[in-house]
N, C-alpha and C positions, 0 to 999 in steps of 0.2 A: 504494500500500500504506500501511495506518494503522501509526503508531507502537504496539506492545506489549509483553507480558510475556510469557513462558512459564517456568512452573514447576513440572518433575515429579518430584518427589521419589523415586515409588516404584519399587522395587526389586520386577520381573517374575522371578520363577523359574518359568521355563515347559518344559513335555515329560515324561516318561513316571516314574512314582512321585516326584514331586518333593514329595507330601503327607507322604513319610517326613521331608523339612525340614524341617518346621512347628515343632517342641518348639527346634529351631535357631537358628530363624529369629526365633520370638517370646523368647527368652533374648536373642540379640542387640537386638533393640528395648527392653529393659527390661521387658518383663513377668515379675511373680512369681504376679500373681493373676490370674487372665484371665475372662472373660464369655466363654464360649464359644455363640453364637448364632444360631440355624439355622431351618429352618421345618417343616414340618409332618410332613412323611415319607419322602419321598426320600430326606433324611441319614440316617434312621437304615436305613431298610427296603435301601438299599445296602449299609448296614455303613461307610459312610464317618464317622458320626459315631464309632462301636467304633473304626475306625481312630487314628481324631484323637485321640482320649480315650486309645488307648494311648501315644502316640506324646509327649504331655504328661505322661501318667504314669512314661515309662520318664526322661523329660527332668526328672524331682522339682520339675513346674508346676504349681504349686497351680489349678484354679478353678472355676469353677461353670456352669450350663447354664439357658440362657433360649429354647426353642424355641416355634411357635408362627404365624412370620410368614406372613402370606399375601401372595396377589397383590394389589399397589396395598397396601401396610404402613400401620398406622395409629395414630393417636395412642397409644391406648389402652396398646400393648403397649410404646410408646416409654418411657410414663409406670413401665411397671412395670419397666423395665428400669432407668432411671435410679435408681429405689426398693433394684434390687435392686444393683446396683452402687456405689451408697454404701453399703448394709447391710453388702457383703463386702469391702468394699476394694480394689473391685477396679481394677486400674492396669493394663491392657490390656484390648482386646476383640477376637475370633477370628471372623469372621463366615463361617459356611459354606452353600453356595446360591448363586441369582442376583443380580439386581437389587435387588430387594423385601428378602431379606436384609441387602444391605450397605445400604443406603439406611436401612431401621431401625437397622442398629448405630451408624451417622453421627448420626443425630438423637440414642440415646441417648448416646454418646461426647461431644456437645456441652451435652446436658445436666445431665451430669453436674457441671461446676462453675460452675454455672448458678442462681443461690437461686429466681431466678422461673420462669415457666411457659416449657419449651424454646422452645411454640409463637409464640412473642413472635420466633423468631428466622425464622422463615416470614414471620410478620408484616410483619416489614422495620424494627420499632424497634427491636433490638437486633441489633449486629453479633456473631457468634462470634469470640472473640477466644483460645478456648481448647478443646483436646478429647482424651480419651483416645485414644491413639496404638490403629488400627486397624490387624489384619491381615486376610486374608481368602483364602479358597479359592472360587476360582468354581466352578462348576457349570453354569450355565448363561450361554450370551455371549450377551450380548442390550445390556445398559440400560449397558456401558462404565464402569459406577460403582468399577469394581477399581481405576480409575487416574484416577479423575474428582475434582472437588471438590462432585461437586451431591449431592443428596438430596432426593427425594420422597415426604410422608409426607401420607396424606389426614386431616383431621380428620374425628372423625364427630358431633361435636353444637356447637350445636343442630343446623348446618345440615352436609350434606358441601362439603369444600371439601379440594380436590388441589393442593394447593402443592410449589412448590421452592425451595431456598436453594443456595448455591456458597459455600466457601471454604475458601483455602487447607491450613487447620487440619483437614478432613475428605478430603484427600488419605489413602488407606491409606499404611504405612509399607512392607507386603509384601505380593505379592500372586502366592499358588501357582497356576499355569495347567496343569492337566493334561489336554488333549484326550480321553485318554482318559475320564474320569469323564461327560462328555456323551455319551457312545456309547449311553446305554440313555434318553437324550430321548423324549417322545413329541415325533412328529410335528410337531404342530401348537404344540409350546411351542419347538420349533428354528424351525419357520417365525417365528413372533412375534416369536424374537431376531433374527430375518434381516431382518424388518420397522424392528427398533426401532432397528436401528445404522446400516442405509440412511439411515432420519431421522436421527439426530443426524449423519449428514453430511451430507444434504440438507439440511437446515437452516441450516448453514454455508456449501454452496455455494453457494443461490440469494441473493444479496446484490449491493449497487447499489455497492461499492466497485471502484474500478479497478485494474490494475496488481495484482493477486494469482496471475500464474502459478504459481509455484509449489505455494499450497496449492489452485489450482484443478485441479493436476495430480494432486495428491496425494487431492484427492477423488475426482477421477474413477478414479485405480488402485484406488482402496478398493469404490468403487462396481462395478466391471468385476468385481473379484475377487470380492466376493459374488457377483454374479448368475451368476458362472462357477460357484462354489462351493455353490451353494445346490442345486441340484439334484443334482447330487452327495449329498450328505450326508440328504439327504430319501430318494433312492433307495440308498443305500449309509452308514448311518448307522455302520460302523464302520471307515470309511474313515481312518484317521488323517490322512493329509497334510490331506485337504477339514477336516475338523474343524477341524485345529489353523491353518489358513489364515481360517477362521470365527472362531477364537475370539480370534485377535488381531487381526483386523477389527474386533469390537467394541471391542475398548481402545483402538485407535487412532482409532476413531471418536467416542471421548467423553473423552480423555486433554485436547481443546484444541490437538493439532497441527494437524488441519485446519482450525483459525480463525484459525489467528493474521495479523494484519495486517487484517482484515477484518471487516466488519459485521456481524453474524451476526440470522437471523429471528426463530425459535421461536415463530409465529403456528400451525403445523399443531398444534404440541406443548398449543398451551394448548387450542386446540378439542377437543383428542384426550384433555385430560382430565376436561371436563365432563362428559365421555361416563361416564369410568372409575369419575367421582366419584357420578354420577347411576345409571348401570346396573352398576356393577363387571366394564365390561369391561375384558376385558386390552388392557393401554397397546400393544404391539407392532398387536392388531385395530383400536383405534382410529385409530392413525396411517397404516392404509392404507386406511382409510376418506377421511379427513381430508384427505391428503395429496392426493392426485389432487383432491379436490372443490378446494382451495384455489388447488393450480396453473392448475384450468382457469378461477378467479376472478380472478388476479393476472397471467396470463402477459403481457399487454399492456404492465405496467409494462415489461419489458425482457427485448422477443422475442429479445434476440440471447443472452442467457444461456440462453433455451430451446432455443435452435437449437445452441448450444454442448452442451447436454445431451446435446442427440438425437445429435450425430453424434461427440462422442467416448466417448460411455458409452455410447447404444445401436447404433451405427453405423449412423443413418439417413444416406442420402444428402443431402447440400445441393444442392436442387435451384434454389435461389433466392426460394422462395414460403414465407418466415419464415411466418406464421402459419401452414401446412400442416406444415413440420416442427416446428413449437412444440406444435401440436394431437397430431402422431403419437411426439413421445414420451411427455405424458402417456398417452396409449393404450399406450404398450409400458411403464409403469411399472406403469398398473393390470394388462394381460395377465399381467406377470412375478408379480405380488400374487397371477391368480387361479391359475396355474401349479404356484405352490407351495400351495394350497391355504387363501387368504386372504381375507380380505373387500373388499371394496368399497363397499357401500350401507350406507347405516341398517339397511333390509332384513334384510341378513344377518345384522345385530348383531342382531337383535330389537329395535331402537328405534324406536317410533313418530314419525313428523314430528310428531305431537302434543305430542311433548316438549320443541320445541325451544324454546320461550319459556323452560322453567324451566334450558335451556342457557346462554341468554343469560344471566337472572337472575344464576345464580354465575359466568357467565362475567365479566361486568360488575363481579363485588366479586372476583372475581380480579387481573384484570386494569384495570381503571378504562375510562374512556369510550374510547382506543384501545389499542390492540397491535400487535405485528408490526414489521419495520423494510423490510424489500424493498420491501413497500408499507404504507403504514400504512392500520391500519383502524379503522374503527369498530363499533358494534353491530348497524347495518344491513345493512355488508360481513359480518359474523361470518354474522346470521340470513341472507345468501344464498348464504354457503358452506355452512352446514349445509343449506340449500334442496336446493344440489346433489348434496351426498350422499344427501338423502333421498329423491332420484329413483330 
């Protein structure tokens, strides 16, 4: 086990009307003015933005409202947020939504005291050393960012380009979990979170360090209880327990408990947003696209952690023929993907194989000549993992 850190500051208030907190919750953080930040329609056409807006009102919380965000968030709206949260003074930010929500509120939260361009902190030449104190109401569990430090925000000129940054400073400081407000999900935006927290702990568990029982134990209960829970909530979307068993799978899937001591990959993560950045698919489709194509590229580095997969998450048998159970749980990774009604292929995305050169392209100023830590790669491994997807 590797020497680390773990540090999570925020404070979970999770289960059934805990959005009446909120005017509480954000007084206790110091906010007087608040950016309250959401996306496109879901909050209000719920009545959950009405809710919030009362609930601030009745609490004499001054603030203001920046909706708008879409799936895969992007510069542009970051720009106007930080515009607008100097204009008002504003000294907290309330972010209501999934992933894509909180992930914009983080970018503008950091760039708000910030003189130069946020994007510099994507870049990687400037460290965030500072940021408006975020709360946040999930809505949808998918991208773990309620309790996470990253943020990804695509640029759209000249060229697109889906980056991410981590730190401390973009931990939320609160963060409301009500299972219930996911119950009226579609379908296929529950599948996509089911998708997207699988990887952030798959991503964590395939690693070449030793001696990590524990968080290897810890993924695989994470991992078992999704694929328990997943069908469930697909087929019974107002099931509370499966819900609320889902939606704190995502936070502890992106929270950094299950990495610590350990090497961590995110080679599936950057393929899976060439895709996002180039087609604007949703990041949850791409990573089960990705994901299998990359396992069945890599599994050879270290068949025994495939063989660990298959038989304590999927309960393949050990029959002794490693590459046979390494091969058959990628196959019940992909089965469970198409199960719940997922992608698999290029194919299904609508992405031509034709496109993969301009994958590489930005994959390459993304990421530089390699990536990946389980096995490292290059641009050649990259173009034959997209190969395999695109079969």
């Amino acid at each position: 086990m590797n020497n680390f850190k773990f540090y999570s500051p925020t404070e979970f208030v999770f289960g059934k009307n805990t959005v009446s907190k909120v005017a509480q919750l954000v007084k206790q953080y110091g906010g007087t003015k608040v950016l309250v930040h959401y996306g496109s329609r879901s909050a209000i056409q719920s009545g959950l933005l009405a809710e919030v807006e009362n609930c601030l009102q009745n609490g004499f919380i001054d603030y203001t409202k920046l909706g708008g965000v879409e799936p895969n968030p992007v510069d542009t709206l970051v720009y106007q947020g930080i515009d607008l949260c100097r204009s008002e003074n504003v000294n907290f930010i309330l972010a209501i939504g999934g992933g894509s929500v909180i992930d914009s509120a983080k970018a503008i939260a950091a760039g708000v005291f910030y003189a130069g361009d946020f994007w510099n902190f994507f870049e990687r030449t400037v460290a965030i050393n500072r940021a408006l104190p975020i709360g946040t109401i999930l809505t949808i569990p998918a991208a773990g960012s309620e309790g996470s430090p990253n943020t990804v925000i695509t640029k759209t000129s000249p060229v697109y380009l889906k980056r991410g940054v981590a730190s401390d400073f973009l931990r939320p400081v609160f963060s409301i979990m009500d299972p219930v407000l996911t119950f009226s999900l579609p379908v296929n935006q529950t599948a996509y979170g089911i998708a997207d927290m699988m990887a952030h702990v798959m991503e964590r568990y395939f690693t070449q360090t030793q001696g990590v029982e524990v968080t290897d134990r810890m993924c695989e209960a994470v991992l078992s209880t999704v694929i328990r829970e997943a069908p469930i909530v697909i087929r019974e979307p107002e099931n509370y327990d499966a819900r609320a068993n889902i939606m704190w799978a995502g936070t502890i899937a992106h929270n950094g408990i299950c990495g610590v001591g350990r090497e961590e990959d995110w080679a599936s993560h950057g393929l899976a947003h060439e895709l996002s950045a180039l087609h604007n698919v949703t990041h949850g489709a791409g990573l089960t696209v990705m994901f299998p194509a990359w396992m069945q590229y890599v599994y050879t580095s270290n068949v025994d952690r495939f063989v660990q997969f298959a038989t304590r998450v999927w309960g393949i048998e050990d029959t002794g023929d490693k590459k046979a159970i390494a091969l058959k749980s990628i196959q019940a990774l992909k089965d469970f993907f198409v199960s719940i009604g997922l992608p698999v292929s290029f194919d299904q995305l609508g992405v031509p194989a034709s496109d993969i050169d301009r994958l590489i392209e930005t994959l390459r100023i993304n990421q530089g000549d390699t990536f990946g830590r389980f096995c490292k790669l290059n641009m050649e491994d990259a173009r034959a993992i997209y190969q395999i997807a695109a079969k």
